[in-house]
C-alpha positions in Angstrom: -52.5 -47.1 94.8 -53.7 -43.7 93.2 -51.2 -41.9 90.9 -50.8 -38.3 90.7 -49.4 -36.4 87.0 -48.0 -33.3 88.4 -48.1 -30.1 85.6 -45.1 -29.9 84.2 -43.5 -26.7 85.7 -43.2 -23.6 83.7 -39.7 -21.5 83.8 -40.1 -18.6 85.4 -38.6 -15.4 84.5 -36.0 -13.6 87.0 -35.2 -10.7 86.8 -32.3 -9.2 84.9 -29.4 -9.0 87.3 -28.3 -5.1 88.5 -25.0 -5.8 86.1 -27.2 -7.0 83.4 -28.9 -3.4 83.8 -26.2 -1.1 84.1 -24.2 -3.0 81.2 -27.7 -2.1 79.2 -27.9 1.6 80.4 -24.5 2.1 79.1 -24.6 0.4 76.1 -27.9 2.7 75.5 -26.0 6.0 76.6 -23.2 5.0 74.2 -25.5 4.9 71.4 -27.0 8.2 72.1 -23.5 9.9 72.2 -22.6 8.6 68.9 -25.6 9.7 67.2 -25.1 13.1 69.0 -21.4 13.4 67.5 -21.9 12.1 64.2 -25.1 15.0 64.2 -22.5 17.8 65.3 -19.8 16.8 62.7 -22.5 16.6 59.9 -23.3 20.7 61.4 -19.7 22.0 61.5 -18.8 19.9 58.3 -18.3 23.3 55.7 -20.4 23.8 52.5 -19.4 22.3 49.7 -17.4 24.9 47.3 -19.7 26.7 44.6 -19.9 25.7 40.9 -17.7 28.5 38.7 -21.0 29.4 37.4 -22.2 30.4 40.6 -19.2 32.4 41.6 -19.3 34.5 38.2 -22.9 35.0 38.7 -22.6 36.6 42.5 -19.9 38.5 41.5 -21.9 40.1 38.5 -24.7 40.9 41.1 -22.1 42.5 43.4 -20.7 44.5 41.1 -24.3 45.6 39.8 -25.3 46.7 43.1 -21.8 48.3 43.8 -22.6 50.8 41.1 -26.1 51.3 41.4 -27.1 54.4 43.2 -30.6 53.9 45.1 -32.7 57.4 46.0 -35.3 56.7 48.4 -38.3 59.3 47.8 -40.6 60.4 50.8 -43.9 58.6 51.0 -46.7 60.3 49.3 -44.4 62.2 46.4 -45.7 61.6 43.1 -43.7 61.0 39.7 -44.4 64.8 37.6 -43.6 64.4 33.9 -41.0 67.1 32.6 -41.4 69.1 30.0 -38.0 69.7 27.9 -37.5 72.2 25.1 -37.0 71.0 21.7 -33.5 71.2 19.9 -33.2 72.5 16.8 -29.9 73.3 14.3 -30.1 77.5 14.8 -29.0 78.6 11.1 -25.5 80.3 10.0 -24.6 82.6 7.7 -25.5 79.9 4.9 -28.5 78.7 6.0 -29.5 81.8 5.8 -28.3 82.7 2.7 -29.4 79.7 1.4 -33.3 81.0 2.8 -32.5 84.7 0.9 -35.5 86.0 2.1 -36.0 89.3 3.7 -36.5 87.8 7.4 -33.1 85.7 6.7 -31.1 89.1 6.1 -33.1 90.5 9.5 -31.6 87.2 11.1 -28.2 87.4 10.0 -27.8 91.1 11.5 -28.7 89.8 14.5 -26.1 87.0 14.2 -23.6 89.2 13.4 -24.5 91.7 15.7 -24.3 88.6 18.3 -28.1 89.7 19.2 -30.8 87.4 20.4 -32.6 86.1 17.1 -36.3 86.5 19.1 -39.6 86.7 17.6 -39.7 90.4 18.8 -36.1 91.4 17.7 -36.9 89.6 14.1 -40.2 91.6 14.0 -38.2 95.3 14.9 -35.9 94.1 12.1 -38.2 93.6 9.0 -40.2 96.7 10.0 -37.2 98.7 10.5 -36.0 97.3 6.7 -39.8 98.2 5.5 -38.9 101.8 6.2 -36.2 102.0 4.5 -37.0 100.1 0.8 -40.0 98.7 0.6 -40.8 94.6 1.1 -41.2 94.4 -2.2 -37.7 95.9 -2.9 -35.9 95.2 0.7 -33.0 94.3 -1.1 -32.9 97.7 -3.7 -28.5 98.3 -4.2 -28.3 95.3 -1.6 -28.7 97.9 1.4 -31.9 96.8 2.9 -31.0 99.3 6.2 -29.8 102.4 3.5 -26.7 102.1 5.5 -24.1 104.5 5.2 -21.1 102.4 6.6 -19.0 101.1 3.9 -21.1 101.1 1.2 -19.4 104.2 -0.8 -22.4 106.5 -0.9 -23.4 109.5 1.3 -27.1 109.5 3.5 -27.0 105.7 3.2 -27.1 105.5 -0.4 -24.2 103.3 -0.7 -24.4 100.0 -2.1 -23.0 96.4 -1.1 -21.6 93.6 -3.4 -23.7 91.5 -1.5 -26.3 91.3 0.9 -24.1 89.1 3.4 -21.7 91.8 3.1 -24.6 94.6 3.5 -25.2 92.4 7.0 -22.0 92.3 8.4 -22.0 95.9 7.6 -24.7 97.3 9.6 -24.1 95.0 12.2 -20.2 97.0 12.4 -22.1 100.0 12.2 -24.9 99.6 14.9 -21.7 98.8 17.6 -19.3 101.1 16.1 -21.4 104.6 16.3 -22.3 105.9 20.3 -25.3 107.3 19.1 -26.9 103.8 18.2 -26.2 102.6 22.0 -29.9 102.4 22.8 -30.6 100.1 19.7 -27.8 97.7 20.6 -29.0 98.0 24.3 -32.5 96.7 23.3 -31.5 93.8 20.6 -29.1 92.8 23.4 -31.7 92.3 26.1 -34.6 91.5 23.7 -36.2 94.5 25.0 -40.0 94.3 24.1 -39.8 95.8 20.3 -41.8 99.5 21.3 -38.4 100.5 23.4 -36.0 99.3 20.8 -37.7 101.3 17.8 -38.5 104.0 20.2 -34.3 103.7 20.6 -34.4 103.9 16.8 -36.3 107.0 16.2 -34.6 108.4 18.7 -30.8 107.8 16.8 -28.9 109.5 13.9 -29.3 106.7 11.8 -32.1 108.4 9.6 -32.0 112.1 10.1 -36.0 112.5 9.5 -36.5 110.0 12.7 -39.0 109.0 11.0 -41.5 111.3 12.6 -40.6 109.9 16.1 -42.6 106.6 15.1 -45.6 108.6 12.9 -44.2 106.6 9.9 -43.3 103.7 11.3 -45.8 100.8 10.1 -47.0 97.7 12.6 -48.5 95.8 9.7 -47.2 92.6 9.5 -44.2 92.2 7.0 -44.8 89.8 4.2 -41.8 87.4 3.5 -40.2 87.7 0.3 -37.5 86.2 -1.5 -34.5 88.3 -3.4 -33.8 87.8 -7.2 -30.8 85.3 -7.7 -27.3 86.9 -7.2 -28.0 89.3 -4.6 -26.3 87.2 -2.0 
């Protein structure tokens, strides 16, 4: 009698049951919602609060920018370099004392006269002084000008104590008398210097007029220092 050895029989895999399945799908779609939650509280969860360091900082650059004033130029316009005018100390009565030459005393009328102290109203000056004394003498009695107003003497041939005093004299005299109007007109305006000694010729402050301007020199005036004491 044959024998026959069956295989042994190998298990065979059913498939998963529909409750199997649907416990699965929800177990899976529970998963994803708690990821999705836990994702959206990590989002709205606030920052956390700013070192002390921080806070002082930002509010430095706030207040920077607050006061900062920001122009915005049109494109194209290009940075020009301006020129500014030097500063200088304009000299007193003292300082120009202190200088006691001939242009100093020329100076100090016109700061007493409360003229302009220009190159041209400087220059009418010390020619004007030339024609009375010459450079060499422009402080002879200390009346550079020969000027009549206060100095005791007739035709200008006064005399001062000092040359500050000689100053402040002609000065009073040049705004004091009408007929010296068109002198103070031109120091005033720093009219160019042929109107203001044409003004002078043209007043009674020397009665020769000196030759309506035939005497009048336009050499330039050397500068020169008075002796010690005459101011």
């Amino acid at each position: 009698m044959n024998s026959y050895h069956l295989p042994p029989l190998r298990p065979v895999a059913r498939p998963a049951s529909r409750r199997a399945r649907l416990t699965r799908r929800i177990l899976g779609v529970t998963a994803g919602a708690a990821v999705l939650a836990l994702a959206s509280l990590t989002a709205l969860a606030p920052p956390p609060a700013p070192a002390q360091d921080d806070l002082a900082a930002a509010s430095a650059a706030s207040a920077r920018s607050a006061s900062e004033q920001v122009l915005k130029l049109p494109e194209g316009l290009t940075q020009a370099s301006v020129a500014r005018d030097s500063f200088a100390a304009v000299a007193g009565v003292q300082g120009l004392a202190a200088g006691s030459t001939n242009r100093d005393w020329a100076e100090l009328v016109l700061l007493l006269g409360d003229f302009p102290r220009t190159d041209d109203n400087i220059t009418v000056m010390l020619r004007w002084m030339r024609q009375e004394n010459g450079p060499d003498n422009w402080w002879n009695r200390n009346n550079p000008l020969n000027n009549g107003w206060g100095s005791g003497g007739n035709s200008g041939l006064g005399s001062y104590d000092n040359l500050v005093i000689a100053a402040e004299n002609a000065a009073e005299a040049l705004h004091s008398n009408p007929g010296y109007a068109g002198i103070v007109a031109g120091f005033s305006s720093s009219a160019p210097t042929s109107q203001i000694e044409q003004a002078i010729w043209a007043s009674p402050w020397a009665t020769s007029h000196y030759a309506n301007g035939a005497h009048w020199s336009y050499t330039p005036v050397p500068v020169i220092e008075s002796p010690a004491g005459t101011w």
